[in-house]
N, CA, C and O atoms as a DFTB+ gen file, in Angstrom:
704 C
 N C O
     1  1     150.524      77.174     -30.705
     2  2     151.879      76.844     -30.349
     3  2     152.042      75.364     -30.041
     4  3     152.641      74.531     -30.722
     5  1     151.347      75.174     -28.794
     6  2     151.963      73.386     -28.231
     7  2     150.982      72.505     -28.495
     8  3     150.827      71.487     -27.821
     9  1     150.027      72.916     -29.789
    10  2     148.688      72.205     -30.220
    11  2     149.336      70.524     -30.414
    12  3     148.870      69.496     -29.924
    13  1     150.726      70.698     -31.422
    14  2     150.867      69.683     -31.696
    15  2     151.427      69.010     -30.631
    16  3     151.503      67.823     -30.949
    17  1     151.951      69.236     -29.277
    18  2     152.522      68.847     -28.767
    19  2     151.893      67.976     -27.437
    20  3     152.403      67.518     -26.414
    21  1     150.524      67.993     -27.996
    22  2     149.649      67.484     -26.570
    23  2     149.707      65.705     -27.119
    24  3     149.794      64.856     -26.232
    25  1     149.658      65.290     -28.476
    26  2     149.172      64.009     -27.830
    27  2     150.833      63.249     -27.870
    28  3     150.871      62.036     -27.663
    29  1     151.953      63.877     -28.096
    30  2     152.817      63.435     -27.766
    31  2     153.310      63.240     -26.188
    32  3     153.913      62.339     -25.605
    33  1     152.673      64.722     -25.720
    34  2     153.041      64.625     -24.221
    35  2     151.816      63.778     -23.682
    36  3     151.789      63.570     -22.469
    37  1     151.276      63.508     -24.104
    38  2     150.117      61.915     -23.344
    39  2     150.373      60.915     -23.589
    40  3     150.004      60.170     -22.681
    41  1     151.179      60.032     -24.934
    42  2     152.052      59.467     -24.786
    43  2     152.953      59.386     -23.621
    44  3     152.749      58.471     -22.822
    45  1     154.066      60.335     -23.378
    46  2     154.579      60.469     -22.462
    47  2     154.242      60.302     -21.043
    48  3     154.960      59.731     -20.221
    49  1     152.857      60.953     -20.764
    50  2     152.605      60.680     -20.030
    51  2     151.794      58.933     -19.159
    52  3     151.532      58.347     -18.108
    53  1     151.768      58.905     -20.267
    54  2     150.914      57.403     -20.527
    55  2     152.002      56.640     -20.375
    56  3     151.498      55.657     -19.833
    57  1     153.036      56.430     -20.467
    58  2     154.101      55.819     -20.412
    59  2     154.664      55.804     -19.037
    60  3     155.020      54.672     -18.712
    61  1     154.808      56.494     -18.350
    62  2     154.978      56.958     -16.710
    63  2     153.858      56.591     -15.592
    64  3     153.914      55.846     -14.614
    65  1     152.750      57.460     -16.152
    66  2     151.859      56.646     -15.228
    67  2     150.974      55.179     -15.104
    68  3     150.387      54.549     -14.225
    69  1     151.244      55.067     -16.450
    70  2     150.904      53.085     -16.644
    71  2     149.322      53.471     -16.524
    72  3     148.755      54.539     -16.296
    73  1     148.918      52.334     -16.741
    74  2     146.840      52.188     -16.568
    75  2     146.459      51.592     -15.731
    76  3     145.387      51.000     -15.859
    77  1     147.265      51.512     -14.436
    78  2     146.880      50.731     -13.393
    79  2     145.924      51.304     -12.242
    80  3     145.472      52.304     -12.800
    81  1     145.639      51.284     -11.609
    82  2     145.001      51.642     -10.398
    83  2     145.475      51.786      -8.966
    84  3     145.567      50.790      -8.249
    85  1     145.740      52.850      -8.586
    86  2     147.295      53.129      -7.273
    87  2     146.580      53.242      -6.369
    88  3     145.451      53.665      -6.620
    89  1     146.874      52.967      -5.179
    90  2     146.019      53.429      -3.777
    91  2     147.339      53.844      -2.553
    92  3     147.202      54.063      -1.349
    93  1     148.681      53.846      -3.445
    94  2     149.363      54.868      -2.594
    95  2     149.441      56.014      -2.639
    96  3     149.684      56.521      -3.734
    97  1     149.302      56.679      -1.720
    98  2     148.938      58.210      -1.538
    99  2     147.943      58.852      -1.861
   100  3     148.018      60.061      -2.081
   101  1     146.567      58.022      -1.974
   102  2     145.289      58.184      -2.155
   103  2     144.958      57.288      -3.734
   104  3     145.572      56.506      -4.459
   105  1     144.163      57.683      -3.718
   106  2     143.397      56.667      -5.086
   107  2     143.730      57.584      -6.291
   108  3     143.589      58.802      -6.405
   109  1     144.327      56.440      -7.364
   110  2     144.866      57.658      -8.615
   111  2     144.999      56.278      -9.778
   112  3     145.378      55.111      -9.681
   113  1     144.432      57.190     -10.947
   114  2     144.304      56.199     -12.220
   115  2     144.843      57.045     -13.596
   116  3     144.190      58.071     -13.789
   117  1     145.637      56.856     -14.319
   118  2     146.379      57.611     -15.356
   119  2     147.181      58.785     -14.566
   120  3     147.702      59.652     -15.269
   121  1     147.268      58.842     -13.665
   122  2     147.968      60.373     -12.728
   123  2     146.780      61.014     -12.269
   124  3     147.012      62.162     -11.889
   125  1     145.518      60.646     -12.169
   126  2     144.014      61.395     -12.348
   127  2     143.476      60.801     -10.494
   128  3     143.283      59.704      -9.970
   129  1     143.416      62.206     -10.047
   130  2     143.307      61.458      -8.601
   131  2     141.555      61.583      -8.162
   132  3     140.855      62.340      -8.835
   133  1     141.101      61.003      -7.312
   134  2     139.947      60.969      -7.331
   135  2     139.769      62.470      -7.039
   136  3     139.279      63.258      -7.848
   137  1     140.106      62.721      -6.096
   138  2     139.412      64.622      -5.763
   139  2     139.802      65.194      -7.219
   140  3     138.799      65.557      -7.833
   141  1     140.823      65.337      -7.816
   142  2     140.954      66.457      -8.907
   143  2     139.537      65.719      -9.963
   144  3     139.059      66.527     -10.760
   145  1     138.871      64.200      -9.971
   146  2     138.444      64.341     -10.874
   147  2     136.585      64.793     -10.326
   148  3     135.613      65.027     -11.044
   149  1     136.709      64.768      -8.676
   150  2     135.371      64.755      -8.520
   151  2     135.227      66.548      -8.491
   152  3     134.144      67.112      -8.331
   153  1     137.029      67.538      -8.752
   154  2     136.486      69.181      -8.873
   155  2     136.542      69.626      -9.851
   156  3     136.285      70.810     -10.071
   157  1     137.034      68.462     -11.048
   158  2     136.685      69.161     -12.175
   159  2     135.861      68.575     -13.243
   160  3     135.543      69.102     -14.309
   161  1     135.537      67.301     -12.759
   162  2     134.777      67.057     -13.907
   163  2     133.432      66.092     -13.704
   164  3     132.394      66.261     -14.343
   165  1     133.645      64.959     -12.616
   166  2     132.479      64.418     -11.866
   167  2     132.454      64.447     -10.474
   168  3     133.133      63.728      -9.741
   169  1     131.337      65.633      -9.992
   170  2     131.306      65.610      -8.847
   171  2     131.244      65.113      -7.731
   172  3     131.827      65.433      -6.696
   173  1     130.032      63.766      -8.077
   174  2     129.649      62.364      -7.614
   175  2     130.461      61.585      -7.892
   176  3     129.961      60.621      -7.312
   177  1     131.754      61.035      -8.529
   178  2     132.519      60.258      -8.816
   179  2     133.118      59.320      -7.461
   180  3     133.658      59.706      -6.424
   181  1     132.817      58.097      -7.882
   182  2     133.568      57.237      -6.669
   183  2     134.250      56.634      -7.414
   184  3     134.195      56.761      -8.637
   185  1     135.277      55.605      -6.589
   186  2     136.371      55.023      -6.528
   187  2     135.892      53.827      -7.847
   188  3     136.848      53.341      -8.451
   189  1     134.739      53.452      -8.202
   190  2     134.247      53.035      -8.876
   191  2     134.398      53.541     -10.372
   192  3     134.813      52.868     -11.316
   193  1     134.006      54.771     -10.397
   194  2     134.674      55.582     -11.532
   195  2     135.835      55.820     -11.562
   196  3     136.213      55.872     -12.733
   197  1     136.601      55.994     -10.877
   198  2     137.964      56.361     -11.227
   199  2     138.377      54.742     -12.026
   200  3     138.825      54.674     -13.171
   201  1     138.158      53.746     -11.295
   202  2     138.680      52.563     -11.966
   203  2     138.000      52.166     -13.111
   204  3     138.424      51.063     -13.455
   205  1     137.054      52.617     -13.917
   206  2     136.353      52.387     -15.245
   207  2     137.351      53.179     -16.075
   208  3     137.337      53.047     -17.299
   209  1     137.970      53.763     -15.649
   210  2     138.655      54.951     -16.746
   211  2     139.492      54.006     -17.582
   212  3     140.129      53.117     -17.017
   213  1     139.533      54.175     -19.131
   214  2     140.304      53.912     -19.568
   215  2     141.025      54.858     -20.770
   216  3     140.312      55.714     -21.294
   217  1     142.093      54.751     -21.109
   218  2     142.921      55.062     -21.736
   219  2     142.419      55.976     -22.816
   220  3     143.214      56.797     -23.274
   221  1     141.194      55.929     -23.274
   222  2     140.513      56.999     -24.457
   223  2     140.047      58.108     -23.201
   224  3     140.305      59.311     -23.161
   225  1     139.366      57.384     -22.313
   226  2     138.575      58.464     -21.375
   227  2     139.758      59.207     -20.399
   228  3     139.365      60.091     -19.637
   229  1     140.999      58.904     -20.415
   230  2     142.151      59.430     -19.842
   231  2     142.280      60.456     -20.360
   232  3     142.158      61.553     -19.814
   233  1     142.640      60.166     -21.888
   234  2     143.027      61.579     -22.749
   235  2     142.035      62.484     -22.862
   236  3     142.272      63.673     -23.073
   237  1     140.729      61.956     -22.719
   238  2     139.507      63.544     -22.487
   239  2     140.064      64.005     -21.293
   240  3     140.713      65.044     -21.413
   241  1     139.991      63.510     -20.146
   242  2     140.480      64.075     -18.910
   243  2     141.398      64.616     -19.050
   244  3     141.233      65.811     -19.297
   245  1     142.468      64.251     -19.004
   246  2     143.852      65.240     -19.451
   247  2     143.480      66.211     -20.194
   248  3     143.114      67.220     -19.590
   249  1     143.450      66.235     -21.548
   250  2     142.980      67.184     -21.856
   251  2     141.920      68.491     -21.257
   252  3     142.365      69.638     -21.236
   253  1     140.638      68.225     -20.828
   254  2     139.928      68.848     -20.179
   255  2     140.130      69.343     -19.325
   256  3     139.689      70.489     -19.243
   257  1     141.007      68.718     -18.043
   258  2     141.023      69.250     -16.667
   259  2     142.540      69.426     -16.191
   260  3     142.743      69.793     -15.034
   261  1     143.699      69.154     -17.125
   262  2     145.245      69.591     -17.180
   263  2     145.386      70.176     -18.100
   264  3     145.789      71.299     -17.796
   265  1     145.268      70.040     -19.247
   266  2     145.745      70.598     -20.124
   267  2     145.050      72.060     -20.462
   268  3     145.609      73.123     -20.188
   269  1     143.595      71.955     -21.172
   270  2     142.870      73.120     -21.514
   271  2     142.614      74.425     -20.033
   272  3     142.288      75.611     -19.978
   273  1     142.924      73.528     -19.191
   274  2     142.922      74.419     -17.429
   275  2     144.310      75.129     -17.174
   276  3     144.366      76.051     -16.361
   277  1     145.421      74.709     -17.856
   278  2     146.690      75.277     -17.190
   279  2     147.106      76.221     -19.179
   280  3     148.074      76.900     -19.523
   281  1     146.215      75.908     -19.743
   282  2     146.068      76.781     -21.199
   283  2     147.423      76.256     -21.986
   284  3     148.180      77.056     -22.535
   285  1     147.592      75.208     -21.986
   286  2     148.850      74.372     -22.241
   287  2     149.089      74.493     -23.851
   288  3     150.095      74.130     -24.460
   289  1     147.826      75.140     -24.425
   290  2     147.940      75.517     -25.936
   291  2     148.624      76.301     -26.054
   292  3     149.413      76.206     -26.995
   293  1     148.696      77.605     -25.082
   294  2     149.283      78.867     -25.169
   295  2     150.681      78.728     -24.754
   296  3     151.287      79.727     -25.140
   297  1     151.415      77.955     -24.163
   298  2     152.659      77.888     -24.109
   299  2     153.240      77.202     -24.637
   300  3     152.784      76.231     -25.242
   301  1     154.739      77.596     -24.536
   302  2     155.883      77.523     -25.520
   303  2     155.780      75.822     -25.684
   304  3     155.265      75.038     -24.887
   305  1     156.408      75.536     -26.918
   306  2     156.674      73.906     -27.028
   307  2     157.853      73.435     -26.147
   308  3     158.985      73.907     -26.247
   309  1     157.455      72.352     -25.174
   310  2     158.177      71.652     -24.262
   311  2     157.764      72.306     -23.069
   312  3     157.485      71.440     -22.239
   313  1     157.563      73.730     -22.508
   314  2     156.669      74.057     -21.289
   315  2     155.779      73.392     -21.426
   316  3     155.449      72.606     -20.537
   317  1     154.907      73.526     -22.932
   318  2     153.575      73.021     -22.126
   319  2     153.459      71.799     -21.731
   320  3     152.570      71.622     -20.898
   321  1     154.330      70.478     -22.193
   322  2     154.427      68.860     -21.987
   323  2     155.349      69.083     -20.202
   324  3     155.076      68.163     -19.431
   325  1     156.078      69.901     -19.767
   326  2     156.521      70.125     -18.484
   327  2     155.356      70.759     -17.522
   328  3     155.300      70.146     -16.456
   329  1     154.850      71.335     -17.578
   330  2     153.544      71.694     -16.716
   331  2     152.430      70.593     -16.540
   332  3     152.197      70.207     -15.395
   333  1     151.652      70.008     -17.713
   334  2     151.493      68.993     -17.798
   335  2     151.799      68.015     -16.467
   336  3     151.384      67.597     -15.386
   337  1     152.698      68.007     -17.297
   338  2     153.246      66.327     -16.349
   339  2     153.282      66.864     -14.923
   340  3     152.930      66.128     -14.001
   341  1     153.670      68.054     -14.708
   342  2     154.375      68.623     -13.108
   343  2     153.095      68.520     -12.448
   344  3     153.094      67.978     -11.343
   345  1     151.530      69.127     -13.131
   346  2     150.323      68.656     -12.998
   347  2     149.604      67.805     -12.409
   348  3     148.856      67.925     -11.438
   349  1     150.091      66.198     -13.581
   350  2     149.974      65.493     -13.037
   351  2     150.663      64.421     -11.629
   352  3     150.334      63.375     -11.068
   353  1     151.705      65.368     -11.535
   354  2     152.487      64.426     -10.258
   355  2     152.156      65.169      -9.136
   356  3     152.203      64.768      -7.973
   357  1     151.763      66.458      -9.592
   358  2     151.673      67.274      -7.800
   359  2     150.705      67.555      -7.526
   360  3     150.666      68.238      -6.503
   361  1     149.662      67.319      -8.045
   362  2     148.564      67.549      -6.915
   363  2     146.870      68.514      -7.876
   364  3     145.903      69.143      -7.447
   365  1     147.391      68.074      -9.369
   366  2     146.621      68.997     -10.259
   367  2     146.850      70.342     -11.250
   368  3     147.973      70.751     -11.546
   369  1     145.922      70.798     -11.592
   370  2     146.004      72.126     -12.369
   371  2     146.203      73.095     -11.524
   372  3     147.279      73.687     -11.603
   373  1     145.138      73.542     -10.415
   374  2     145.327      74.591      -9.309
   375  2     146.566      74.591      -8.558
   376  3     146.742      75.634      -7.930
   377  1     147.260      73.920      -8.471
   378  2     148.133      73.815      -7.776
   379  2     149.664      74.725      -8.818
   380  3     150.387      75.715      -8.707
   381  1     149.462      73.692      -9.663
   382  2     150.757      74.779     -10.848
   383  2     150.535      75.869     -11.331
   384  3     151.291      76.810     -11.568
   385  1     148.901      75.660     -11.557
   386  2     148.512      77.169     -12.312
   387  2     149.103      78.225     -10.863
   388  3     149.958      79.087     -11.066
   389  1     148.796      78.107     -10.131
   390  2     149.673      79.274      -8.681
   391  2     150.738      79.026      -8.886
   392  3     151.497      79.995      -8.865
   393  1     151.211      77.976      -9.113
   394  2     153.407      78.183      -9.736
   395  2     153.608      79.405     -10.778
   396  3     154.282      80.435     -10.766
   397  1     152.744      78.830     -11.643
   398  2     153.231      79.656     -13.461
   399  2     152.851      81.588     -12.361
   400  3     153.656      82.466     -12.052
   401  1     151.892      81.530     -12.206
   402  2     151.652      82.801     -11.590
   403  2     152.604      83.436     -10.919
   404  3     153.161      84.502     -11.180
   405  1     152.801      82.429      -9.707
   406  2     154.125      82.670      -8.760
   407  2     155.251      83.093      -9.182
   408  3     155.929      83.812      -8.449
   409  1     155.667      82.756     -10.386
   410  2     157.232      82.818     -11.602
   411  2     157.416      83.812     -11.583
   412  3     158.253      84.387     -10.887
   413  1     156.174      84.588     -12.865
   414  2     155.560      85.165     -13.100
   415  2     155.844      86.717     -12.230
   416  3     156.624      87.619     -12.533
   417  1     154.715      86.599     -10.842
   418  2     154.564      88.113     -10.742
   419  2     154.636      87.461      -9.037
   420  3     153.654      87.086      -8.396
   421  1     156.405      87.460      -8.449
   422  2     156.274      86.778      -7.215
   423  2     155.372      87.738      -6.203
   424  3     155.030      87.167      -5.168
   425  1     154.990      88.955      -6.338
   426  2     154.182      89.823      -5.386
   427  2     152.709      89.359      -5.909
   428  3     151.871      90.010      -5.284
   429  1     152.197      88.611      -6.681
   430  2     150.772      87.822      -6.988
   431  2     150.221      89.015      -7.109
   432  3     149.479      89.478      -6.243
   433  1     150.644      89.856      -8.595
   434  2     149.867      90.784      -8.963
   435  2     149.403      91.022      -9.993
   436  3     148.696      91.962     -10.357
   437  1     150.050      89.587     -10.858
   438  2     149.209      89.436     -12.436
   439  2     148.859      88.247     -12.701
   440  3     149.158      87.251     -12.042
   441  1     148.014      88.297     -13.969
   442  2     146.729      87.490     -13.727
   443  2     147.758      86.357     -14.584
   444  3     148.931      86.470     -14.937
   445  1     146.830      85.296     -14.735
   446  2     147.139      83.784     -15.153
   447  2     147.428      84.474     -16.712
   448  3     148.628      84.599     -16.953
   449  1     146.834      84.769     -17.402
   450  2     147.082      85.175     -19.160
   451  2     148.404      86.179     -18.974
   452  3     149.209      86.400     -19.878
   453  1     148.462      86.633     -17.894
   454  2     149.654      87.326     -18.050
   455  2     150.894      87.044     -17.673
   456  3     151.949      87.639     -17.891
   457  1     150.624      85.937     -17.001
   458  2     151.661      84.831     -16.168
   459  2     152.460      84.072     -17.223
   460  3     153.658      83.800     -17.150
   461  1     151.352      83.673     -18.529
   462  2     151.705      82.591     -19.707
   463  2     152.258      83.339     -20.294
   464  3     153.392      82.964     -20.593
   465  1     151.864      84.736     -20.789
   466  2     152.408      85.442     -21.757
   467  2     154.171      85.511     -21.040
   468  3     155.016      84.871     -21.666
   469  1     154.426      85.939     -20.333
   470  2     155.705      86.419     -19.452
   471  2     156.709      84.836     -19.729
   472  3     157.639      84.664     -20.517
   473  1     156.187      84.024     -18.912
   474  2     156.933      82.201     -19.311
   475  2     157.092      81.833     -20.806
   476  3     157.961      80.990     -21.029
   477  1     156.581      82.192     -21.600
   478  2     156.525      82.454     -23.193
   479  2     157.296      83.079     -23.539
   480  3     157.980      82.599     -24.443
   481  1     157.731      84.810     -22.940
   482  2     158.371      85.736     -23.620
   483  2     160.622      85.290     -23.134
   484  3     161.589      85.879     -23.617
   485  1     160.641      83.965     -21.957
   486  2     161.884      83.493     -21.200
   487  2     162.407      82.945     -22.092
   488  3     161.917      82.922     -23.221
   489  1     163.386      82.452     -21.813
   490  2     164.161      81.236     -22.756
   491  2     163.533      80.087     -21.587
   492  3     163.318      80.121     -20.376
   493  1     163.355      78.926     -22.835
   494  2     162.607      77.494     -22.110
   495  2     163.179      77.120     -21.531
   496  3     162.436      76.191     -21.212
   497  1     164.225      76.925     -20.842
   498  2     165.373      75.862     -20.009
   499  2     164.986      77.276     -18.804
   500  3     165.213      76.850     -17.672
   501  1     164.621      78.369     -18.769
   502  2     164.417      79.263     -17.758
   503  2     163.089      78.811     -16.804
   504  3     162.976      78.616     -15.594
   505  1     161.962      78.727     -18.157
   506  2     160.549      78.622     -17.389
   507  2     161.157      77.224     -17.130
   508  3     161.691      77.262     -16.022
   509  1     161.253      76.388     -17.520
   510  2     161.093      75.109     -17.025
   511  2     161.907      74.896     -15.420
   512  3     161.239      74.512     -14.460
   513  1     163.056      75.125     -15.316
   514  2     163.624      75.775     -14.158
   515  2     162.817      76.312     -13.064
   516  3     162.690      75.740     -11.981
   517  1     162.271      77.433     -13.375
   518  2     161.102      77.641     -13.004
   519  2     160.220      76.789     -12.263
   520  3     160.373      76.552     -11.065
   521  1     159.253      76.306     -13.009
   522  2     158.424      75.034     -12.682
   523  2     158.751      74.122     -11.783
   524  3     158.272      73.739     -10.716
   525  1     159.947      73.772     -12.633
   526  2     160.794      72.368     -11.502
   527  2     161.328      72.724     -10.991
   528  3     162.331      72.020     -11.105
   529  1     161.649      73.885      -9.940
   530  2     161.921      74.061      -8.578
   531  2     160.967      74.123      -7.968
   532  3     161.381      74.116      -6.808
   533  1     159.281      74.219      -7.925
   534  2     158.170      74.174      -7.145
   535  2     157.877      72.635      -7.563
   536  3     157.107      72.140      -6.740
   537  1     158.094      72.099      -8.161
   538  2     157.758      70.258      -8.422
   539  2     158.764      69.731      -7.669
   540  3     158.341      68.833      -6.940
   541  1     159.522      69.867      -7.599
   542  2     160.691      68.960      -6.642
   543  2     160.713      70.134      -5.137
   544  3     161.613      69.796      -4.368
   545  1     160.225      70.894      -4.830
   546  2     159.972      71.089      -3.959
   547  2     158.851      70.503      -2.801
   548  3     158.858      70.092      -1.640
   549  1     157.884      70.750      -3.920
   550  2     156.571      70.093      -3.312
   551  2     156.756      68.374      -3.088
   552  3     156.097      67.776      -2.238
   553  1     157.726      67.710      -3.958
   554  2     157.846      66.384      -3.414
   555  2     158.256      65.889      -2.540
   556  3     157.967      64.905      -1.859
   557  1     159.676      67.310      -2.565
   558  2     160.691      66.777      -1.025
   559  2     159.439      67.375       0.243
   560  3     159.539      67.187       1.455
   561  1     158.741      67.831      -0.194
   562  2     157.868      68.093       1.480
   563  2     156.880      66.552       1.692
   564  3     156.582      66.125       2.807
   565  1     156.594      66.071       0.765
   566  2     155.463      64.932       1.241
   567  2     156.185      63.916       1.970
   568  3     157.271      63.360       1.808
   569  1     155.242      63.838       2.835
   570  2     155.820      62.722       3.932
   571  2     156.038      61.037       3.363
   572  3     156.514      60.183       4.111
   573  1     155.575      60.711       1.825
   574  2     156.159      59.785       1.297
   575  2     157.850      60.009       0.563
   576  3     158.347      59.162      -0.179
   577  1     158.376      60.988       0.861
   578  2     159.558      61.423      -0.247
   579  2     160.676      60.186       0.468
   580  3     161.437      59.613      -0.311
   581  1     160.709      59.892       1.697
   582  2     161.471      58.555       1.997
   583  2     161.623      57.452       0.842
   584  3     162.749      57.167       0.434
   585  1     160.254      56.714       0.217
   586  2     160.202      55.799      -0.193
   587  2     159.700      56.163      -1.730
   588  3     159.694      55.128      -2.397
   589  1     159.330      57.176      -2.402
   590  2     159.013      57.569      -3.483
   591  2     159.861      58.606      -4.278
   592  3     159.582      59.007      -5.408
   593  1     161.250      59.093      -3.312
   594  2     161.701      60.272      -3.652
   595  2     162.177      60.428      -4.972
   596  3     161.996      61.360      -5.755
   597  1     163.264      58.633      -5.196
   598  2     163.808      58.246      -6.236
   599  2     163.394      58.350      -7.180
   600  3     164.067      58.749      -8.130
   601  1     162.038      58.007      -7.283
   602  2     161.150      57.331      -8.267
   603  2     160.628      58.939      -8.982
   604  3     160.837      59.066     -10.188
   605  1     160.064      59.948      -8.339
   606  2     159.834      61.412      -8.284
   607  2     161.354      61.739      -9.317
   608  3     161.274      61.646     -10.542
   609  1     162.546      62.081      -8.691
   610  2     163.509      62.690      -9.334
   611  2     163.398      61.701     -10.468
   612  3     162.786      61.912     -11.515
   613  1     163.621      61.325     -10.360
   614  2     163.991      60.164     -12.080
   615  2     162.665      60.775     -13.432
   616  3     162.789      61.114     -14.608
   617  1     161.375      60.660     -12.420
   618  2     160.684      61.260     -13.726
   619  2     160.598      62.833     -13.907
   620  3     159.944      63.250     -14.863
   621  1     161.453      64.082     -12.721
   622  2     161.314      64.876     -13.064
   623  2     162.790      65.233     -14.141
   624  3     162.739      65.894     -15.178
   625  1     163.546      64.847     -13.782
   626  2     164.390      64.349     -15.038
   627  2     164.368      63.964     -16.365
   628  3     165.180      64.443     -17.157
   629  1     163.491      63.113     -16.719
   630  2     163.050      62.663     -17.969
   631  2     162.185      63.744     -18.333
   632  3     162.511      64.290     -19.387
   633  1     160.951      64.310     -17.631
   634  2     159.948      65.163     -18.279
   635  2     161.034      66.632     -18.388
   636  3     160.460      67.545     -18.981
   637  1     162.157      66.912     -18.022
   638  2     162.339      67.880     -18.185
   639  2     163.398      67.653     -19.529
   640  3     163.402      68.491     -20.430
   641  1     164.218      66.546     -19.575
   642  2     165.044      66.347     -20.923
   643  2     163.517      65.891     -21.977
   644  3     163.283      66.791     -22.783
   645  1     162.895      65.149     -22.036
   646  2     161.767      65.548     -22.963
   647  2     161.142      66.951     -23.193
   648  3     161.169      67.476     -24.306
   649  1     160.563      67.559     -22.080
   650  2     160.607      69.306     -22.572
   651  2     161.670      70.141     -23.131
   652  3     161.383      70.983     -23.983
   653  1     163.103      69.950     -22.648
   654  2     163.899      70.163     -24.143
   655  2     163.915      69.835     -25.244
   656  3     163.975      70.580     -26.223
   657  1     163.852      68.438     -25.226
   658  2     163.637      68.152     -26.730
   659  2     162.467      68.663     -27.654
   660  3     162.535      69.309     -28.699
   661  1     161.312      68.158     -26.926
   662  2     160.143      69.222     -27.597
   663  2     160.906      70.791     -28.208
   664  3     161.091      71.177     -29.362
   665  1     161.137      71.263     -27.232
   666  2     161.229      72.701     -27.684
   667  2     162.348      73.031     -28.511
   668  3     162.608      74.192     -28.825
   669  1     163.020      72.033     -28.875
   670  2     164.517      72.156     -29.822
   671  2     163.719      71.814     -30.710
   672  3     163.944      72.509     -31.701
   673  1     162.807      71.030     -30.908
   674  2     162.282      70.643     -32.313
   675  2     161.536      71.469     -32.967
   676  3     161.252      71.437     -34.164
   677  1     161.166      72.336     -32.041
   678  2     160.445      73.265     -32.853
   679  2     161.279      74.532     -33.545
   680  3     160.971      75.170     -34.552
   681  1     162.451      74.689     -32.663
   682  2     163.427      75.619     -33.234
   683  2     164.131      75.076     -34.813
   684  3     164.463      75.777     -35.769
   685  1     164.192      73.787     -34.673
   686  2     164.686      73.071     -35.876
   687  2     163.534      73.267     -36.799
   688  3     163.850      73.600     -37.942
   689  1     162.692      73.177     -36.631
   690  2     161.166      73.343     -37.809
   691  2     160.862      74.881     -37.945
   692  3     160.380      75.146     -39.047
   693  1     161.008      75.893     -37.165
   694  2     161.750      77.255     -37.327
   695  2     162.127      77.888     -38.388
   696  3     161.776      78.774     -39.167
   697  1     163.375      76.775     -38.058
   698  2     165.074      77.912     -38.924
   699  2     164.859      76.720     -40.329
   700  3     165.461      77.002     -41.365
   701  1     164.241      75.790     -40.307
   702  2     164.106      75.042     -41.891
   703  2     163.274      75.946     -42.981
   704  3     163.109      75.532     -44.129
């Protein structure tokens, strides 16, 4: 399904989070924060590694530890570039993968494959809805939302009119 849609949404994402090196609100490089990268992929990783990362070694990461973790293949085109990104702004894979679930089966009684299948079977402007009411939730709680709040809505805005578009394009490649 959203095979083709990954290195567009890294683009995207690459575009938002810039290649710089952040030390507000902890240490973070491509959207890649040091803890998510020392639980999913280098355990030993210091602040040292996070700042070697560059832009090829971004997209393994993404890929590896957002994307192939939240099964971003298996969902619809434009969910999966909205999870993604929601991913990378809130706090990781574990964190959304319990959203998509949450949607899903709010009594937390079905599993993650059955969570995707269900957000798959919605109309996309639904799941995404979805999603981005636990992403703009989780922002208005951080005690930076004073001085970052703006900056937060503006890109959950864009990633969500880009996840429409994704997913209109595929309806157009569809019905052709």
């Amino acid at each position: 399904m959203a095979r083709e849609n990954r290195k567009t949404s890294f683009e995207y994402a690459l575009r938002d989070e810039g290649e710089n090196l952040h030390s507000f609100r902890g240490l973070k490089k491509y959207g890649i924060t040091l803890e998510v990268l020392q639980e999913f992929s280098h355990k030993d990783a210091t602040s040292s590694v996070l700042a070697a990362i560059d832009r090829r070694s971004a997209f393994k990461l993404w890929h590896q530890i957002y994307w192939k973790h939240l099964s971003c293949d298996s969902l619809t085109d434009g969910l999966d570039y909205f999870v993604f990104d929601s991913s990378l702004v809130c706090g990781g894979p574990r964190v959304v993968g319990g959203w998509l679930q949450l949607l899903a089966f709010p009594a937390g009684t079905g599993s993650f494959d059955e969570s995707i299948e269900y957000l798959n079977s919605i109309e996309l402007e639904t799941a995404i809805c979805g999603v981005e009411f636990y992403r703009r939730r989780r922002l208005r709680c951080s005690p930076t939302w004073p001085v970052l709040g703006a900056e937060w809505t503006n890109r959950c805005n864009r990633a969500k009119q880009r996840a429409l578009v994704l997913g209109a394009s595929t309806k157009v490649k569809e019905t052709a």
